[in-house]
N, C-alpha and C positions, 0 to 999 in steps of 0.2 A: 504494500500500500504506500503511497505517495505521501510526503510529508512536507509543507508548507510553512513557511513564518513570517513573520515580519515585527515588528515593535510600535504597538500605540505610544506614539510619542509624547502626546503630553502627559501622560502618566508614568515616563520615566523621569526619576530621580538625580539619575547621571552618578549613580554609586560606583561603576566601573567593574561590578562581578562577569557581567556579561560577555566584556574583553577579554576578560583573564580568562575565563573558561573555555572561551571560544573565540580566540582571536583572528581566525580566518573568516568565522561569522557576523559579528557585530565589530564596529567602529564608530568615533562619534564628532558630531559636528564641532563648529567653531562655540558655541553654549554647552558642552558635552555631554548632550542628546543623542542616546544613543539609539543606530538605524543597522538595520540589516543588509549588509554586503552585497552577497551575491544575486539582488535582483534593486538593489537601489529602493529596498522596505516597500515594494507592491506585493510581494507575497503571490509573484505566481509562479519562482521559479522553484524545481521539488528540489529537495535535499537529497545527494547522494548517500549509500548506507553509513559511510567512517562519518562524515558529517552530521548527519542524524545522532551519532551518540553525543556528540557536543553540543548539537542546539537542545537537545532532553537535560543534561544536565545543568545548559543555564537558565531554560526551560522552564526547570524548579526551582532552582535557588533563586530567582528573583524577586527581588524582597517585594517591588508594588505589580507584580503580573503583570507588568505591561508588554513581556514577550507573548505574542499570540500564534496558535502550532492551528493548523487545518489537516485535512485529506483531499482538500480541494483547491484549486487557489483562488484568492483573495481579490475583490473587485476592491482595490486599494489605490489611491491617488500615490503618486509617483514623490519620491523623497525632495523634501524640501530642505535648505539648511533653517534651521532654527537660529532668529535674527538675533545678534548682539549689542544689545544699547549699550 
């Protein structure tokens, strides 16, 4: 089964466990919001199997759930950077 993600962004924190766990997966803007990689946080691209075990475990440990997992992909607007005043 096919496995999707992305990061509701304004419910991240910008804690940074999500890098650490999975730093091919998540990186974070110029505000250190963090967005998911490999499809630019639309959430249609599926995760390969080795990658899937990284996105599961930051998956979990993310303290406000704003990482979000599917089986289908994501009608998701397209990564914006989060503005810096």
């Amino acid at each position: 089964m096919a496995l999707y993600g992305r990061v509701e962004r304004p419910e991240c924190i910008a804690c940074g466990l999500c890098q650490m766990l999975a730093p091919d997966l998540f990186d974070y803007d110029q505000a250190g919001i963090a967005y998911y990689k490999p499809d630019r946080n639309t959430g249609t691209k599926a995760l390969d199997d080795q990658a899937t075990i990284h996105f599961r475990l930051a998956y979990k440990r993310c303290p406000t759930h704003s990482i979000k997992r599917s089986d289908h992909p994501f009608d998701a607007e397209p990564y914006t950077p989060t503005k810096v005043e």
